[in-house]
C-alpha positions in Angstrom: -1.9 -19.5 -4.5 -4.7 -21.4 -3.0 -8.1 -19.3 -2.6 -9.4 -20.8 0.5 -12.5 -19.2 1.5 -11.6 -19.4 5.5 -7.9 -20.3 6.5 -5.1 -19.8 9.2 -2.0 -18.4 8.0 1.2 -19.1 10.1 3.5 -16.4 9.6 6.8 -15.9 10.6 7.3 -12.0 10.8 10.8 -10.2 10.7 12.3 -6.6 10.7 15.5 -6.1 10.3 17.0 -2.5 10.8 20.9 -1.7 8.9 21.2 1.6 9.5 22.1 3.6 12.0 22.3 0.5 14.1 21.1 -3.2 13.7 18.6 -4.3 15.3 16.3 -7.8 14.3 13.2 -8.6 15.1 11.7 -12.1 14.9 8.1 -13.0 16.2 5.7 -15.7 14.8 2.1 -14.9 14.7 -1.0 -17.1 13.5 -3.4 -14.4 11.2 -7.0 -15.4 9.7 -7.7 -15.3 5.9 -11.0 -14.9 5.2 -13.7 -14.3 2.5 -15.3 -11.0 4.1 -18.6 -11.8 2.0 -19.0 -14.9 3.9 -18.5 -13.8 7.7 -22.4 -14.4 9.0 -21.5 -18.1 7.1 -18.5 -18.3 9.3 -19.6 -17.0 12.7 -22.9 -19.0 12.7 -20.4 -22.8 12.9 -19.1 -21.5 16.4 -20.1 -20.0 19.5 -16.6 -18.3 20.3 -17.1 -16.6 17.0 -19.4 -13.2 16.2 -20.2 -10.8 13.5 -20.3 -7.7 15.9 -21.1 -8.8 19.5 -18.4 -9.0 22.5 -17.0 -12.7 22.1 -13.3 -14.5 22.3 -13.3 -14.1 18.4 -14.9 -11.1 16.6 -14.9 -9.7 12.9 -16.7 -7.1 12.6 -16.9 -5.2 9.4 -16.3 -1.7 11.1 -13.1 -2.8 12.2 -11.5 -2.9 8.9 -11.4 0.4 6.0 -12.9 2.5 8.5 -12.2 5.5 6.2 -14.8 4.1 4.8 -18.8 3.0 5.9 -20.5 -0.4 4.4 -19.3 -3.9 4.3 -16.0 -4.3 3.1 -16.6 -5.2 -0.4 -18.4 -1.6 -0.8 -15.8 -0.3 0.8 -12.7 -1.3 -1.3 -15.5 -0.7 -4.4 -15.7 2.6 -3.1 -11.4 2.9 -2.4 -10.8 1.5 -6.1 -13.0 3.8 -7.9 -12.0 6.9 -6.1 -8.1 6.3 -6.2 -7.9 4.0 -9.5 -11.1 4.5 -11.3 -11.6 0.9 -11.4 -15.2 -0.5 -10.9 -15.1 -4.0 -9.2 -16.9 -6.7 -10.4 -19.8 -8.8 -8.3 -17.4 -11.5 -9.6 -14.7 -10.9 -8.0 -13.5 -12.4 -4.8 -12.1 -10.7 -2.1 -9.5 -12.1 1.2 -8.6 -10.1 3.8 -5.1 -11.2 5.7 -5.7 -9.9 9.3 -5.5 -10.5 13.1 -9.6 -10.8 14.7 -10.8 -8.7 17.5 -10.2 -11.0 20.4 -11.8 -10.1 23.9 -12.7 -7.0 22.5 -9.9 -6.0 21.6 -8.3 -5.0 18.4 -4.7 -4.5 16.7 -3.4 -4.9 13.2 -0.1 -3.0 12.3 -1.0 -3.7 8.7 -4.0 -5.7 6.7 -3.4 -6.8 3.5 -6.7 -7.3 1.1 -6.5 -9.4 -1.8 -9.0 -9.2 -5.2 -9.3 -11.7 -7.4 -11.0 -11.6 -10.9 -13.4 -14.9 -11.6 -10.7 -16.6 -12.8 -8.6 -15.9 -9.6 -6.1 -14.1 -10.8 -4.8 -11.8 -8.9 -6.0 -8.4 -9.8 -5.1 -5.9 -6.4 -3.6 -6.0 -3.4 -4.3 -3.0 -0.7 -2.7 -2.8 2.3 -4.0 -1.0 5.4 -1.3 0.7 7.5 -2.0 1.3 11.3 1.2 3.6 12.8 1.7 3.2 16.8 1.2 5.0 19.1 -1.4 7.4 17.0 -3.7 5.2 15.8 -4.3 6.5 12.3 -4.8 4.5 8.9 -3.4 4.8 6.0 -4.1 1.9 2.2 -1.9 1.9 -0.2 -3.1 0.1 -3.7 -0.8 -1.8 -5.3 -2.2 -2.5 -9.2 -1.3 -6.0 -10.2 -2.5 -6.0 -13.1 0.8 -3.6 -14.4 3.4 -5.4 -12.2 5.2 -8.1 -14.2 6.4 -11.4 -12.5 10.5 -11.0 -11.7 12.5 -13.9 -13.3 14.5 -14.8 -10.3 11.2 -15.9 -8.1 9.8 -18.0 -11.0 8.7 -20.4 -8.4 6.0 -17.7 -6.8 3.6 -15.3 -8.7 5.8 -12.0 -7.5 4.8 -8.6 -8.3 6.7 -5.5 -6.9 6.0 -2.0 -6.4 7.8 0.8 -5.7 7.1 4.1 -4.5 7.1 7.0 -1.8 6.6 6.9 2.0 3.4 9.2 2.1 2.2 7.6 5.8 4.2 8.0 9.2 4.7 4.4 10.9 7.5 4.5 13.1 9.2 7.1 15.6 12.1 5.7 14.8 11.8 6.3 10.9 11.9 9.7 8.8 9.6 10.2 6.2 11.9 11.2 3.4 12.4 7.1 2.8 11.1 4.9 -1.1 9.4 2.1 -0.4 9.6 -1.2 -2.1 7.1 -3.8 -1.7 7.2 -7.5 -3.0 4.2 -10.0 -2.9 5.4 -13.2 -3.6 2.8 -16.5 -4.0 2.8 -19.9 -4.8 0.0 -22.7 -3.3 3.2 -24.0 -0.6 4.4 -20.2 0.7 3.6 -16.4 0.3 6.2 -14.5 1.0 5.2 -10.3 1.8 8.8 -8.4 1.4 8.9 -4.8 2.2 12.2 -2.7 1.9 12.7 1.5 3.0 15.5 3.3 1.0 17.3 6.4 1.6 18.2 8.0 -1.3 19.3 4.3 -2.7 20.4 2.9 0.5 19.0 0.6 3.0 17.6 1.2 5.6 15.4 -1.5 7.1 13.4 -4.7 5.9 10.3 -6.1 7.0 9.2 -10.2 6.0 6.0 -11.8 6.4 6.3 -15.5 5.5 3.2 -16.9 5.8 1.2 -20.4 4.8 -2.3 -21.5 4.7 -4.3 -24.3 6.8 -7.5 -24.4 5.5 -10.6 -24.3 8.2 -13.1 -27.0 7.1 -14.7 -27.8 10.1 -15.7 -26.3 13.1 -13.9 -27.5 15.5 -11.0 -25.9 14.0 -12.9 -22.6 14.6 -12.9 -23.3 18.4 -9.1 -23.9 18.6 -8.5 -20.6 17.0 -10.3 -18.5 19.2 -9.5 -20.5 22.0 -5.4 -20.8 21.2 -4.8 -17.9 19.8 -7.1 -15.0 21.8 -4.1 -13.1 22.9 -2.5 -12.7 19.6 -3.7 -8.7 19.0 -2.0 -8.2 22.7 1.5 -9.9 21.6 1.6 -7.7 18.3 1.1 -4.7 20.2 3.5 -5.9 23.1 6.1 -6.7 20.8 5.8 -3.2 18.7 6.2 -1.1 22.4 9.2 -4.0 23.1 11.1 -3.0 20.4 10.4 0.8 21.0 12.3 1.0 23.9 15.0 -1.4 22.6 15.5 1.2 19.8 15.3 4.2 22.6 18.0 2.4 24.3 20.4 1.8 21.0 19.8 5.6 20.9 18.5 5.8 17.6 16.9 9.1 16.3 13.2 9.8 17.2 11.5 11.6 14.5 8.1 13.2 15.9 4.7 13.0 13.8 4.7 15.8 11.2 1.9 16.5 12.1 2.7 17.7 15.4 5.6 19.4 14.5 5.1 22.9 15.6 4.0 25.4 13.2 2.3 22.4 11.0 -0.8 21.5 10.4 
């Protein structure tokens, strides 16, 4: 895949729920990739764009890992030591996939960090879970480094992971569900495929298709932040959307655990 050090990554995102009723969802959605050890670099080329300061375009570092304190790079150092005992190297590179603060404001449902060795392979993959309406966090790791590429996709660089649902997203989704996850690359497409099973059945997909435009030049910086300011609004419009669509299909609402009485 290409390792741009600033880009903007078209996706095409869709969920599709089989069970107990059908329902699609299909919304397109224009991220940022970015080298987070470069942001001062990036946010000095335009005036819509800041480090930390109210502005139509915003990254700022406490946005993202905020389980965490320091810039991001210290902060997934900090994630990968604790969880996987892995000390990251000052050569590695780092890209975050994730919608800016715009106007202040700021939504991801999920951000998806990439680390690269110096050769640029492809070493981890964490993704940062946001559920709605509670606000909390929740990063998985994904190890790439023991996921072997699947035959069938020998187009892409695939790796796939499979494992428990630890995190509650949806209040439409129980917790007892496996997850599957496939990360699929190549330098035309990257495809992000995530499946939930219930005891070996399927229950609902999410797709995020996504390629890269390369930002070379400022002015491409200004029609971001201009053309795309509301983008943070229309992913949180379109997650409360499809809540009440789901309300009216009648499909079970499972509270948070959490507040389940008698749990803590």
């Amino acid at each position: 895949m290409q390792v741009y050090p600033l880009a903007i990554a078209s996706a095409k995102i869709r969920h599709r729920r089989y069970l107990p009723k059908s329902h699609t969802f299909e919304t397109h959605l224009s991220y940022l990739w970015f080298d987070p050890d470069q942001l001062t670099t990036f946010t000095q080329k335009s005036c819509f764009w800041s480090v930390s300061s109210w502005n139509l375009l915003t990254l700022d570092e406490r946005d993202f890992l905020i389980m965490e304190c320091g810039s991001i790079r210290q902060k997934l150092s900090r994630l990968l030591i604790k969880r996987e005992s892995y000390l990251l190297s000052p050569t590695s590179s780092i890209r975050v996939l994730a919608l800016p603060r715009t106007l202040g404001f700021r939504f991801n449902s999920v951000v998806f960090y990439l680390i690269f060795d110096c050769t640029d392979q492809l070493i981890f993959v964490l993704s940062e879970i946001t559920n709605t309406p509670w606000n909390e966090r929740q990063v998985y790791i994904h190890d790439c480094r023991e996921s072997e590429n699947i035959p069938q996709y020998k187009s892409y660089q695939t790796y796939q992971f499979d494992f428990k649902k630890e995190f509650h997203v949806s209040p439409f989704m129980p917790m007892a569900l496996d997850y599957r996850w496939r990360f699929s690359f190549s330098d035309r497409l990257n495809v992000i495929h995530m499946q939930l099973f219930e005891k070996g059945v399927l229950q609902f997909d999410a797709t995020l298709t996504f390629s890269l435009q390369a930002i070379t030049v400022p002015s491409q910086q200004y029609r971001y932040a201009v053309q795309k300011v509301l983008e943070p609004f229309r992913m949180v419009t379109g997650i409360y959307l499809n809540a009440w669509r789901l309300w009216k299909k009648k499909i079970p609402f499972y509270p948070h655990p959490k507040k389940v009485k008698g749990k803590t």
